[in-house]
ROSE-4610 file (N, C-alpha, C; in Angstrom, 1 decimal, always signed):
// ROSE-4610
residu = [X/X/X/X/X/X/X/X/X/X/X/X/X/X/X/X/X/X/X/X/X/X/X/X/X/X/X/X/X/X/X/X/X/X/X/X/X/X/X/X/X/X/X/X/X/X/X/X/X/X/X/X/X/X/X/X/X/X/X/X/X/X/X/X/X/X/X/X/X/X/X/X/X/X/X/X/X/X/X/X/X/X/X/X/X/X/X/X/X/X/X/X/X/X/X/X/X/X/X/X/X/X/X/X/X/X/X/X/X/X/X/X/X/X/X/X/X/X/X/X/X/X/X/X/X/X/X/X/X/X/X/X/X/X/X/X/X/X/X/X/X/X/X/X/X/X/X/X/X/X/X/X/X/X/X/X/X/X/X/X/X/X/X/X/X/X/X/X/X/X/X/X/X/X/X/X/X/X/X/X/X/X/X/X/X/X/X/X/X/X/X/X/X/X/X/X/X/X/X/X/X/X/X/X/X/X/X/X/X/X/X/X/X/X/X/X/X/X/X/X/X/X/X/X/X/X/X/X/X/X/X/X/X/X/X/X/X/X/X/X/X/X/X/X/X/X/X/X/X/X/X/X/X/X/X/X/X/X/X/X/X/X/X/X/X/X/X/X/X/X/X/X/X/X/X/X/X/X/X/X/X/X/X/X/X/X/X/X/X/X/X/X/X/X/X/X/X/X/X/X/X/X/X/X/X/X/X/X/X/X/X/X/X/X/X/X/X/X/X/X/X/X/X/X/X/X/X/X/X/X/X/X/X/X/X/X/X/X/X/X/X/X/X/X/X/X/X/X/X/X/X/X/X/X/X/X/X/X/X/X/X/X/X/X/X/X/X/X/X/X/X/X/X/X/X/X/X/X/X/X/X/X/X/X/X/X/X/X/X/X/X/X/X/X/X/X/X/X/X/X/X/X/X/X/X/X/X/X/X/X/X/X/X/X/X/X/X/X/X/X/X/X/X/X/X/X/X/X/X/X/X/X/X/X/X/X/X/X/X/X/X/X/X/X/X/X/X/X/X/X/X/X/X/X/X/X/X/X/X/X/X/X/X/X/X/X/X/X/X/X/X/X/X/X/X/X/X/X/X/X/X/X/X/X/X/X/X/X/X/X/X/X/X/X/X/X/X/X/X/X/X/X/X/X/X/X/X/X/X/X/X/X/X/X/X/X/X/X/X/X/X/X/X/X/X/X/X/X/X/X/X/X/X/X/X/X/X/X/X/X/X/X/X/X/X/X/X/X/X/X/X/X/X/X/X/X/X/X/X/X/X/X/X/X/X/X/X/X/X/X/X/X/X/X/X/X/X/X/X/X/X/X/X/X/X/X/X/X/X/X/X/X/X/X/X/X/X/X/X/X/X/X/X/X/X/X/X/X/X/X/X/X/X/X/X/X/X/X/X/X/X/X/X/X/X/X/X/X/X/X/X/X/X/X/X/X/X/X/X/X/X/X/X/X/X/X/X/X/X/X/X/X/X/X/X/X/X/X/X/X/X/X/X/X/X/X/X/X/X]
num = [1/1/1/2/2/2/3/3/3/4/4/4/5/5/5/6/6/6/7/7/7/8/8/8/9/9/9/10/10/10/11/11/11/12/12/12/13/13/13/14/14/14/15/15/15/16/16/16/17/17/17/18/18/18/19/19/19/20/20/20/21/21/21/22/22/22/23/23/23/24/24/24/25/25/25/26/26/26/27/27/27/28/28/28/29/29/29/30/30/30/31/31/31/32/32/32/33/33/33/34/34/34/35/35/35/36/36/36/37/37/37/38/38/38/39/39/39/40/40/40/41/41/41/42/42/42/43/43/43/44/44/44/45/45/45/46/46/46/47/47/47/48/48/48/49/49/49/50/50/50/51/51/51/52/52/52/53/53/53/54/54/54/55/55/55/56/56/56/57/57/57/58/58/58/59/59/59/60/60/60/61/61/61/62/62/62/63/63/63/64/64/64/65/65/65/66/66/66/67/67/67/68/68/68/69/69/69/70/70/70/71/71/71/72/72/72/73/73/73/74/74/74/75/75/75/76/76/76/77/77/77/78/78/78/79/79/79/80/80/80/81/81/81/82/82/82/83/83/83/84/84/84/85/85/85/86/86/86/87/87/87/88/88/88/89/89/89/90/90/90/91/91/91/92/92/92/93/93/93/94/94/94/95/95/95/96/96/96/97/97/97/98/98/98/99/99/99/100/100/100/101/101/101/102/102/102/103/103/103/104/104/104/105/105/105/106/106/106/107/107/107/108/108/108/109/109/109/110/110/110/111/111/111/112/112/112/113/113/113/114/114/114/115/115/115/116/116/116/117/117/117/118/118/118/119/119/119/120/120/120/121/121/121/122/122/122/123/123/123/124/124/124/125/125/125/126/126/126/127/127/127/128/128/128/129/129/129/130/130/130/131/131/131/132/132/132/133/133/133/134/134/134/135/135/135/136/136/136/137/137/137/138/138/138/139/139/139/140/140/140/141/141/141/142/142/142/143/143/143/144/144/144/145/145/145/146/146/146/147/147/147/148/148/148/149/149/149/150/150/150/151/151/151/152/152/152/153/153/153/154/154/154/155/155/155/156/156/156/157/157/157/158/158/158/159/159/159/160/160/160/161/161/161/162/162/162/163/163/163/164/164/164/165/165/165/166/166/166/167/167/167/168/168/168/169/169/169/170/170/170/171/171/171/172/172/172/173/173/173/174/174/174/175/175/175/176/176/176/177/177/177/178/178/178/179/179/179/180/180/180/181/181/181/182/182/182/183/183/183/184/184/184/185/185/185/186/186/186/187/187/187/188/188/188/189/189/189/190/190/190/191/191/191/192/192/192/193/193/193/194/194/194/195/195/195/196/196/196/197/197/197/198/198/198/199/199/199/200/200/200/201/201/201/202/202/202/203/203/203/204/204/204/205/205/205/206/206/206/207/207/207/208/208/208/209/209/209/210/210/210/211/211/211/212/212/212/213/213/213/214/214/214/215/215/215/216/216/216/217/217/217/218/218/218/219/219/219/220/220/220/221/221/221/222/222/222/223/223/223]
x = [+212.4/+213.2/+212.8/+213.7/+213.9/+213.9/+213.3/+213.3/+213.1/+214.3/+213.9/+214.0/+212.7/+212.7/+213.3/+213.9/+213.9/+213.8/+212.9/+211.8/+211.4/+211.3/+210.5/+208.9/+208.6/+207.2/+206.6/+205.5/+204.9/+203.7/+203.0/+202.7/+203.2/+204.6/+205.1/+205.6/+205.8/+206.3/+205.1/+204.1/+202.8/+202.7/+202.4/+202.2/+203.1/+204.1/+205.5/+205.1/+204.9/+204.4/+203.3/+202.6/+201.3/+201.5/+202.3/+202.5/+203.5/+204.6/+205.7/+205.0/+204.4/+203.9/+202.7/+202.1/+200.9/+201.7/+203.1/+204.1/+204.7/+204.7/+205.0/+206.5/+206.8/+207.9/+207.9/+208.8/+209.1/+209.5/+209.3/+209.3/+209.3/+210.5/+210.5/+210.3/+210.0/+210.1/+210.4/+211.3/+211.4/+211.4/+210.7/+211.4/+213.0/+213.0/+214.3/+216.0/+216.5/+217.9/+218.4/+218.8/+219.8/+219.3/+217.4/+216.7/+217.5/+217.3/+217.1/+218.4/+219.5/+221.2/+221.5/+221.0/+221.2/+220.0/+218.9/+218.2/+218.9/+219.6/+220.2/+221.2/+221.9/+223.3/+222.9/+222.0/+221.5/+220.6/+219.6/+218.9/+219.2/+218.3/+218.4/+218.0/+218.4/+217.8/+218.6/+218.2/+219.1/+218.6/+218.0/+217.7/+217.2/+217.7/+217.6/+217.3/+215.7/+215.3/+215.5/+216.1/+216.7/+216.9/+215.6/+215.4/+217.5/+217.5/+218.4/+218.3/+217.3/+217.1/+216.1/+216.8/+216.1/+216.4/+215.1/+216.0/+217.3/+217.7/+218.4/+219.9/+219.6/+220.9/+220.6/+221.2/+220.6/+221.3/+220.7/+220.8/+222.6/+223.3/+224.5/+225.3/+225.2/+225.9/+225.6/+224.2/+223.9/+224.7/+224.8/+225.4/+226.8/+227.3/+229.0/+229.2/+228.2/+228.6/+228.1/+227.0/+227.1/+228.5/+229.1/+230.1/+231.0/+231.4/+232.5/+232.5/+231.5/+231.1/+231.0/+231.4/+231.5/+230.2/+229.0/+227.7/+227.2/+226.9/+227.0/+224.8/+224.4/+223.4/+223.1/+222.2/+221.7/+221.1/+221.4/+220.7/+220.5/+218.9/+218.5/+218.0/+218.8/+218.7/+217.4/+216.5/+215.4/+215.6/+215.5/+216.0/+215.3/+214.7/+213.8/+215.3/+216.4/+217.6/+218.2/+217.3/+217.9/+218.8/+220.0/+221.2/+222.4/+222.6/+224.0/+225.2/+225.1/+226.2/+225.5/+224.1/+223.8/+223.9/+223.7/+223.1/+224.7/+225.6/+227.0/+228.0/+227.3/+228.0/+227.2/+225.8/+225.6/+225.9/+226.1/+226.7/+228.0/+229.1/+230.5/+230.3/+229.5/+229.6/+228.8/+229.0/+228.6/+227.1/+226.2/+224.6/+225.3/+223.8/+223.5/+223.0/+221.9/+221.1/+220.2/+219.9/+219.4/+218.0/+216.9/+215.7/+215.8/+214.9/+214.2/+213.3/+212.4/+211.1/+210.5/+209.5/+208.5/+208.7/+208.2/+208.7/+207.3/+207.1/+206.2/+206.2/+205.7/+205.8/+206.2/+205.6/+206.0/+207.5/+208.3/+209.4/+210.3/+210.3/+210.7/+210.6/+209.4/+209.3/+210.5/+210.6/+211.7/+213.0/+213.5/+214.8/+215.3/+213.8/+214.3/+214.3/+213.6/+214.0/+215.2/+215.6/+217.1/+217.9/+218.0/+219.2/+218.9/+218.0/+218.7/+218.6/+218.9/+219.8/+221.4/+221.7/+223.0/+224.0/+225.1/+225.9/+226.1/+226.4/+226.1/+224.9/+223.8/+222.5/+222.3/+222.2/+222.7/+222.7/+223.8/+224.6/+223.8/+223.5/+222.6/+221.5/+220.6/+219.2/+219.1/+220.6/+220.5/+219.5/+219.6/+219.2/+218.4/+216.9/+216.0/+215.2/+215.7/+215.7/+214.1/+213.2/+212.0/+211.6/+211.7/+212.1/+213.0/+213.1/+213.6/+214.3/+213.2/+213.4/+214.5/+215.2/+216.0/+215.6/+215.1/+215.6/+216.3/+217.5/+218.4/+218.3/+218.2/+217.2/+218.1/+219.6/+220.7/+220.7/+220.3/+219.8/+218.1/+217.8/+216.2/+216.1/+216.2/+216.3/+215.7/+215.0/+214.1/+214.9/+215.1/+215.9/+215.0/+215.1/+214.3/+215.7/+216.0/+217.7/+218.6/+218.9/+219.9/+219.5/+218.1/+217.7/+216.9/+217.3/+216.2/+215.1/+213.9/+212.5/+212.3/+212.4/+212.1/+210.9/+211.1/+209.6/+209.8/+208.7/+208.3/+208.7/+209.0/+209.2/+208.3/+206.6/+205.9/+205.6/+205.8/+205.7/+206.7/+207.7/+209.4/+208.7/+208.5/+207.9/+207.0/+205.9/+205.1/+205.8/+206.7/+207.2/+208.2/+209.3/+209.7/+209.3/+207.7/+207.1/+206.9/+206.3/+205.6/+207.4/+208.2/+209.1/+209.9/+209.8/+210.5/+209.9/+208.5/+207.7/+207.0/+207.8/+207.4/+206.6/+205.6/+204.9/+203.9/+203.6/+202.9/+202.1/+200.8/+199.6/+199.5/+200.0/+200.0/+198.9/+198.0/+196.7/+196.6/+196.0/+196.4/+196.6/+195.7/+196.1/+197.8/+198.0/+199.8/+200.7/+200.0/+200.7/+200.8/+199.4/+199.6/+200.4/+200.4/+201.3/+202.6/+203.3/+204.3/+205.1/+203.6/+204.3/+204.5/+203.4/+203.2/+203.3/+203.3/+203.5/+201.7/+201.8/+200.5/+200.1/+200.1/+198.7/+198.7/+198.9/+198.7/+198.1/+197.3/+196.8/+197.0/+196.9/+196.9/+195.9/+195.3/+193.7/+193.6/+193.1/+193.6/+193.1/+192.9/+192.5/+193.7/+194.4/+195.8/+197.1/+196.8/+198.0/+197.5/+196.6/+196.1/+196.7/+196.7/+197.0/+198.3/+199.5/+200.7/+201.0/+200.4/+200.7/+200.4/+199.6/+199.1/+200.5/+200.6/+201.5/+203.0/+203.7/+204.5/+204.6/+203.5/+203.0/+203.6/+202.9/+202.9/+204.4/+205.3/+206.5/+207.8/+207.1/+207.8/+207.3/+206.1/+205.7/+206.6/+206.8/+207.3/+208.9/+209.5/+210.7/+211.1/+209.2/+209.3/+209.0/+208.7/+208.9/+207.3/+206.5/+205.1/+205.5/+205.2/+205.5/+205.0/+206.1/+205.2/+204.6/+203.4/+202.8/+200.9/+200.4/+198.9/+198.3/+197.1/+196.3/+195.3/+195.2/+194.2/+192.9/+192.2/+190.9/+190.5/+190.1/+189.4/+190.8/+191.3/+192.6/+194.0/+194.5/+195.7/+196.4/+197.5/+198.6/+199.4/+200.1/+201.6/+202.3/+203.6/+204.6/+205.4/+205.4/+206.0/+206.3/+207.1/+207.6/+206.4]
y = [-13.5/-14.6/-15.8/-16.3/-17.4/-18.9/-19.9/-21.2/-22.0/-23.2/-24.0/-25.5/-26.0/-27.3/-28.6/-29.4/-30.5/-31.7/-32.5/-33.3/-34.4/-35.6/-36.7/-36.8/-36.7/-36.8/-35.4/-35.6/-34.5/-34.4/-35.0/-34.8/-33.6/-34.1/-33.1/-31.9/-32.0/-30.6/-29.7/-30.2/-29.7/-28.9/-29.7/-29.3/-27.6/-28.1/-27.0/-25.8/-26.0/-25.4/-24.2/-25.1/-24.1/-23.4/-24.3/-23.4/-22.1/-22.2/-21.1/-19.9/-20.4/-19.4/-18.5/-19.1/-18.2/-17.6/-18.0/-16.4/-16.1/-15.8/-14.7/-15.3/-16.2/-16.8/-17.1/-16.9/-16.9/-18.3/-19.5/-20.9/-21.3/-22.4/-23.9/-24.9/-25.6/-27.3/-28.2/-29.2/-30.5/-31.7/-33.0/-33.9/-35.0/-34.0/-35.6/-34.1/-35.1/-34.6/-33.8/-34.3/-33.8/-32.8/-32.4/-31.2/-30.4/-30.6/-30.0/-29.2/-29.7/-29.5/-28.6/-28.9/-27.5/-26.3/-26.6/-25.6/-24.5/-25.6/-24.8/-24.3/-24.1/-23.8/-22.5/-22.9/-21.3/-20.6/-20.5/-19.7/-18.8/-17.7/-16.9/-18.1/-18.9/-18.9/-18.4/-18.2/-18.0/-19.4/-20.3/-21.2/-22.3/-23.7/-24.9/-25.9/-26.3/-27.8/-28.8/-29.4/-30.4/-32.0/-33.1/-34.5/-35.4/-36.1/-36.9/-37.6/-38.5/-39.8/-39.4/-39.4/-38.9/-39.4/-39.9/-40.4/-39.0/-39.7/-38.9/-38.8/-37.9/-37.8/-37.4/-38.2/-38.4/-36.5/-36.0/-34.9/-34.6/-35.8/-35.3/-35.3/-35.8/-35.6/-34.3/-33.7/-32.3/-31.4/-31.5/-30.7/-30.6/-31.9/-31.5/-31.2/-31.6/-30.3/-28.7/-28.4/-27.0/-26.5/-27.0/-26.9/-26.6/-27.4/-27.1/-26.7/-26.0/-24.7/-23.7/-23.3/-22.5/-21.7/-22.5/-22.2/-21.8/-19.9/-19.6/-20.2/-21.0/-20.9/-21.7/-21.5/-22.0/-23.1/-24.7/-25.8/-26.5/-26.8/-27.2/-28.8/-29.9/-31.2/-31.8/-32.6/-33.2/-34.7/-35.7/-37.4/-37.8/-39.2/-40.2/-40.8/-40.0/-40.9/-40.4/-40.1/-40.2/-40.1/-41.4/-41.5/-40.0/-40.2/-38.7/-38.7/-40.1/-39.8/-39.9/-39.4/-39.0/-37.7/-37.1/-36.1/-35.2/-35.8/-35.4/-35.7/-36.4/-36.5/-35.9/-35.1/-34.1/-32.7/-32.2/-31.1/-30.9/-32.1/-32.2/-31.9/-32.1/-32.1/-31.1/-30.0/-28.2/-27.9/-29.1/-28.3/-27.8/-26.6/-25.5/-25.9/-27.0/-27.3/-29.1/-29.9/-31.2/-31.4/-31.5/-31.9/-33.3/-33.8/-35.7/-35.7/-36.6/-36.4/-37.6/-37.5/-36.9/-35.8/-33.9/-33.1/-31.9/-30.6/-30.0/-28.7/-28.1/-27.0/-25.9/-25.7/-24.3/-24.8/-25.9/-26.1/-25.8/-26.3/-25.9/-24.5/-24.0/-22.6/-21.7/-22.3/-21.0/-21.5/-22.1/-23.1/-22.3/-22.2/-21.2/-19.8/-19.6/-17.9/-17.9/-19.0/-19.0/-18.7/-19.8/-19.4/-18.4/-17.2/-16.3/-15.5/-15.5/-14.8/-14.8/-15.9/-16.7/-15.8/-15.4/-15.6/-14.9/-15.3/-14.6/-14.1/-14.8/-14.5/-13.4/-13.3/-12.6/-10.8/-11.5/-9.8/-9.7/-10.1/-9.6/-9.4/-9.7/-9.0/-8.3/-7.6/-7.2/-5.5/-5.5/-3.7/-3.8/-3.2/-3.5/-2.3/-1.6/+0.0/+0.0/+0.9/+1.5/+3.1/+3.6/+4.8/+5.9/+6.8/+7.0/+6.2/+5.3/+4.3/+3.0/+2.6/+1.6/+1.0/-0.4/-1.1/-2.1/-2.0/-2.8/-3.9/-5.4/-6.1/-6.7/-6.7/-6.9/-6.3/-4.6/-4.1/-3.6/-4.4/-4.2/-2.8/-2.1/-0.3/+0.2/+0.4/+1.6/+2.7/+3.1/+4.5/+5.4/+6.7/+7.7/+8.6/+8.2/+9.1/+8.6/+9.8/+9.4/+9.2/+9.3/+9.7/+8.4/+7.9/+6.3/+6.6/+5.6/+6.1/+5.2/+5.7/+4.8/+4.1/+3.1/+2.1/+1.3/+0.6/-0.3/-1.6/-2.4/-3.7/-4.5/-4.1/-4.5/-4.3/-2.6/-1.8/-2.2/-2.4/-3.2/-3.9/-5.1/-6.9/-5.8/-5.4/-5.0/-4.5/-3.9/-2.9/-4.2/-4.6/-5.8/-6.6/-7.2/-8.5/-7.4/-6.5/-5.9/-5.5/-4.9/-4.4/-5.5/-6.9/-7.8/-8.7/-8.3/-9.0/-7.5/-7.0/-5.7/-5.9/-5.2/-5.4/-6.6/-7.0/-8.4/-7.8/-8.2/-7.6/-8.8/-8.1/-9.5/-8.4/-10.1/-10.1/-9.6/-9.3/-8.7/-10.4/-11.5/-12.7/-13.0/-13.0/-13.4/-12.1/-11.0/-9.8/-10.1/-10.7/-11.2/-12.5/-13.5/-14.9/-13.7/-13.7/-12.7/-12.5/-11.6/-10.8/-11.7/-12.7/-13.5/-14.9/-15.4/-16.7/-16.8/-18.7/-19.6/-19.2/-19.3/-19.8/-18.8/-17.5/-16.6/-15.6/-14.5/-13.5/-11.7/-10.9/-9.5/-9.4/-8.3/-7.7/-7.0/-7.0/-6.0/-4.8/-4.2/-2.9/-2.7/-3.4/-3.5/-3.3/-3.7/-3.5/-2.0/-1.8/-0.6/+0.7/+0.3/+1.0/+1.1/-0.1/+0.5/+1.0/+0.6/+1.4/+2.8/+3.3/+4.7/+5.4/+4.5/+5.4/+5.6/+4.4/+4.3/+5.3/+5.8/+6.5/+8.2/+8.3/+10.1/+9.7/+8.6/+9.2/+9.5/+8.9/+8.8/+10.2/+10.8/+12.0/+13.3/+13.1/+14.2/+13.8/+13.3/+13.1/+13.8/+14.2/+14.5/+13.7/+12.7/+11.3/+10.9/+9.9/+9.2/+7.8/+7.0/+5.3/+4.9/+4.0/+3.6/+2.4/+2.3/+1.3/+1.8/+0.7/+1.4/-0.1/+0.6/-0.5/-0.8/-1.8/-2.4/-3.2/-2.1/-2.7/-4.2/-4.6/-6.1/-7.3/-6.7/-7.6/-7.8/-6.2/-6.1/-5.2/-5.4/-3.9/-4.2/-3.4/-3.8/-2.5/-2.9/-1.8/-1.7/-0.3/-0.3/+1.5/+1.1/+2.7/+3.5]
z = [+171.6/+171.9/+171.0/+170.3/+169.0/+170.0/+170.0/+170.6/+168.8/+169.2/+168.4/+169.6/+168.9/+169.4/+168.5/+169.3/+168.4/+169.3/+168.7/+169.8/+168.6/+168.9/+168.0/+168.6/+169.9/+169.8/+169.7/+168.7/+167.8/+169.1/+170.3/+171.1/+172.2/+172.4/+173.1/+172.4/+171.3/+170.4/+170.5/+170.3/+169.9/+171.2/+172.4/+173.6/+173.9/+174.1/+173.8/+173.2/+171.8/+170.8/+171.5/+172.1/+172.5/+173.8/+174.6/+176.1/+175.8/+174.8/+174.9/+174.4/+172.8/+172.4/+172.6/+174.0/+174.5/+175.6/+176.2/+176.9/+176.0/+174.4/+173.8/+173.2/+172.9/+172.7/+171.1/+169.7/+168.6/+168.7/+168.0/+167.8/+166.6/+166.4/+165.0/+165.8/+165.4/+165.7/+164.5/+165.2/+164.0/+164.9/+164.0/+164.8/+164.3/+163.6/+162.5/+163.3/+163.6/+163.6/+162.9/+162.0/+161.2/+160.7/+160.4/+160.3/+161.6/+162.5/+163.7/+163.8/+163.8/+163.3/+162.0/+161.3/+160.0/+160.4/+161.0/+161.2/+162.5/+163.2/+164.9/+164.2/+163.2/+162.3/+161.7/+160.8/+159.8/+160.6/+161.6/+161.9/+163.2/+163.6/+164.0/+165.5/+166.4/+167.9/+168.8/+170.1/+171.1/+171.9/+172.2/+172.8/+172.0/+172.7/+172.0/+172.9/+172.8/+173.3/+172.9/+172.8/+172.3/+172.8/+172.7/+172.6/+172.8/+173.4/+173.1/+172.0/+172.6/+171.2/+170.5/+168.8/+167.7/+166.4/+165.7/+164.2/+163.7/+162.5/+161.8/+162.5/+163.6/+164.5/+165.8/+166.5/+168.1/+168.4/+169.9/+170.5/+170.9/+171.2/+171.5/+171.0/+169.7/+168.2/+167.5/+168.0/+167.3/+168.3/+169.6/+170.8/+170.2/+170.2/+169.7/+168.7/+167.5/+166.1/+166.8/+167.6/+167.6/+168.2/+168.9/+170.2/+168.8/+168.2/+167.5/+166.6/+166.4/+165.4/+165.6/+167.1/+168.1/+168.4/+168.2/+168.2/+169.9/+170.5/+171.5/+172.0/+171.1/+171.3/+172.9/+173.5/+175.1/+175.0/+175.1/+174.8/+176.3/+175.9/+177.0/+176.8/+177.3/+176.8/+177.8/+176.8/+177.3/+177.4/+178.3/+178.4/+178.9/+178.8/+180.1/+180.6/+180.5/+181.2/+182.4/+183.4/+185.1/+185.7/+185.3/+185.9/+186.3/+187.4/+187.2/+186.2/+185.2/+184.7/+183.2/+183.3/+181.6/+182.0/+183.1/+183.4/+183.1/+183.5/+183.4/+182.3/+181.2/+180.3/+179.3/+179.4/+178.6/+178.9/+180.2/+180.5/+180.2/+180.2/+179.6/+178.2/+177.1/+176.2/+176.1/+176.5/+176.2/+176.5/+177.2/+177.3/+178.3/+178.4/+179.7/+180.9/+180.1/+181.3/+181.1/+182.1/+181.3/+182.4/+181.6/+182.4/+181.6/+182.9/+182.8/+182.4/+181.3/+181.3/+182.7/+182.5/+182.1/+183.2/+183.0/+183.6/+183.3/+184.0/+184.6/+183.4/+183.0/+181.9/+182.9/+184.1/+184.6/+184.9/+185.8/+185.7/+184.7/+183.0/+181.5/+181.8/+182.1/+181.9/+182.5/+183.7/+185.1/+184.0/+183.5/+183.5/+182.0/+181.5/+180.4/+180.9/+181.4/+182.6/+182.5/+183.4/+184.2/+183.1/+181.8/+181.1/+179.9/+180.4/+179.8/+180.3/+181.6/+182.5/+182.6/+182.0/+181.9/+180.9/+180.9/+179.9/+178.4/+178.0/+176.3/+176.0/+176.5/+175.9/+176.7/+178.0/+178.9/+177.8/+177.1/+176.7/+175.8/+175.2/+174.2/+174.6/+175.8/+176.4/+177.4/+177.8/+178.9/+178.7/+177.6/+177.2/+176.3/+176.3/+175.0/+175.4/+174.2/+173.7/+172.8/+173.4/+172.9/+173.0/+172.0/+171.4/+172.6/+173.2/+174.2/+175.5/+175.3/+176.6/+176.5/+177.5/+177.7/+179.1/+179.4/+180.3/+180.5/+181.6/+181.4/+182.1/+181.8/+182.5/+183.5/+183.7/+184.9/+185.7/+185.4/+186.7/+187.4/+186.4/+187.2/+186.9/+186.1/+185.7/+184.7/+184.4/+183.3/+183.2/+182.3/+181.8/+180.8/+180.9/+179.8/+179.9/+178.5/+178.6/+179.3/+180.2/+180.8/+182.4/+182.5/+184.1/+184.3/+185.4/+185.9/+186.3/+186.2/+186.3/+187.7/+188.6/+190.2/+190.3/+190.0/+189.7/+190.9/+191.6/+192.4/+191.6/+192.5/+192.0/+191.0/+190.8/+190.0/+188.9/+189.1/+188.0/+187.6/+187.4/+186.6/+186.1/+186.7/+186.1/+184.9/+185.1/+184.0/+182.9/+183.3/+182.0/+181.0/+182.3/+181.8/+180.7/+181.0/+180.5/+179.3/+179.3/+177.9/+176.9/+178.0/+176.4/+176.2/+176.9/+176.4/+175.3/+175.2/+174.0/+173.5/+173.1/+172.4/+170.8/+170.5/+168.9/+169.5/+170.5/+170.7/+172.2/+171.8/+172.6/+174.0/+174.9/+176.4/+177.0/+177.0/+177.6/+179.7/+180.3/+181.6/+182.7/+181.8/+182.6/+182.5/+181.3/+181.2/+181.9/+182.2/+182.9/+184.5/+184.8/+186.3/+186.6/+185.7/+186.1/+185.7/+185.1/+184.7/+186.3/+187.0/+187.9/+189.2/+189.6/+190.6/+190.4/+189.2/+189.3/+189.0/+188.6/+188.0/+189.3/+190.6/+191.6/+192.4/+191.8/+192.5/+191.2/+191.6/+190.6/+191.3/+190.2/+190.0/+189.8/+190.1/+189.3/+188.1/+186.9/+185.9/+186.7/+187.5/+188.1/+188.8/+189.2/+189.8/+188.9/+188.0/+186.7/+186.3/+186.1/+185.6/+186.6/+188.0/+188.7/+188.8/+188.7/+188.6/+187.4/+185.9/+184.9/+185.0/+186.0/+185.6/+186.9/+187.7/+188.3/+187.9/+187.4/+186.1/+185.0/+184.6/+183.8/+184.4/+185.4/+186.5/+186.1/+186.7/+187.0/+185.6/+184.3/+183.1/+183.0/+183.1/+182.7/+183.5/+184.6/+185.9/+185.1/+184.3/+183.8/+182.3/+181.9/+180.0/+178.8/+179.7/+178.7/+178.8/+177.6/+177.8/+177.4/+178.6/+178.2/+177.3/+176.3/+174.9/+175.0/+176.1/+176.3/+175.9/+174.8/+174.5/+175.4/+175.3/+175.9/+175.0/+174.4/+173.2/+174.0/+174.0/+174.4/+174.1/+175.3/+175.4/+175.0/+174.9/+174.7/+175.5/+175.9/+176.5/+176.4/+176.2/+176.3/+175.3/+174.8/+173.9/+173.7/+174.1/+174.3/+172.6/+172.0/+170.6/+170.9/+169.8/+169.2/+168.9]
């Protein structure tokens, strides 16, 4: 998953910067506008953080050039402006979604959950294919072929979190927030345990999950 930020304080970018990309998240940042705007135009994102007030060119001037570029990208607008009618005059003008600052990282975090669950992006992540294997993430479903692999609800989240950051080694602490959330924990003897039983039932089907376990580090799901 591609995030670009576009943010004037290099405090909060920074911050951002380090929370996304320790859940495994692909990241740019700028702070100047009109950077931000040609960068949201030529590159590969599916999701856009996006500052209102910014040199160069403010956030709802970059919103309505993407809109009318017919840009399907998911922007999520950031404001210290409160009122219901900023709140309503940036969702008229094509965002997805608008948080207030000052605002909570695990909050940011669900909201980008949420929108890409949404929609277009939606269609493009609903299916993420690793060699045999397909899960379809709309229905909560693991596939090997053509036969569903009956997984417990955890065992999902695990397989989930790893083939959705596939080639990228997640540590068993980001596997337990993953499954339960910050203020609750998994045991890695616990992950271990639904992996192996995950494991029996990919095997009793023909198939071996393409998940390795990298000692002292973690897991990572690859071809």
């Amino acid at each position: 998953m591609n995030i670009l930020i576009v943010e004037d304080s290099l405090s909060l970018r920074r911050s951002l910067r380090l929370g996304l990309t320790n859940l495994g998240f692909t990241l740019d940042d700028t702070g100047d506008g009109s950077e931000g705007l040609s960068m949201a135009l030529t590159g590969d994102y599916q999701l856009l953080i996006l500052d209102i007030m910014l040199p160069g060119l403010d956030g709802l001037s970059i919103l309505k050039a993407l809109r009318k570029a017919k840009s399907n990208i998911k922007v999520l607008l950031l404001s210290a402006k409160d009122l219901p009618q900023d709140k309503v005059k940036g969702l008229l003008e094509g965002a997805d979604d608008y948080m207030t600052k000052p605002f909570s990282f695990d909050e940011l975090h669900a909201r980008l959950v949420n929108l890409m669950r949404r929609g277009d992006l939606c269609v493009a992540l609903n299916k993420i294919c690793i060699s045999n294997f397909s899960l379809d993430i709309n229905l909560k479903q693991l596939f090997f072929g053509n036969d569903k692999v009956g997984l417990t609800p955890n065992e999902y989240k695990i397989i989930e979190c790893l083939f959705s950051n596939q080639n990228k080694v997640i540590s068993p602490e980001k596997l337990s927030e993953y499954i339960v959330g910050q203020y609750d924990v998994i045991s890695k003897n616990s992950i271990e345990a639904h992996l192996s039983s995950a494991r029996k039932k990919i095997k009793g089907l023909g198939g071996d999950l393409p998940v390795k376990t990298k000692r002292g580090f973690g897991y990572i799901a690859a071809n």
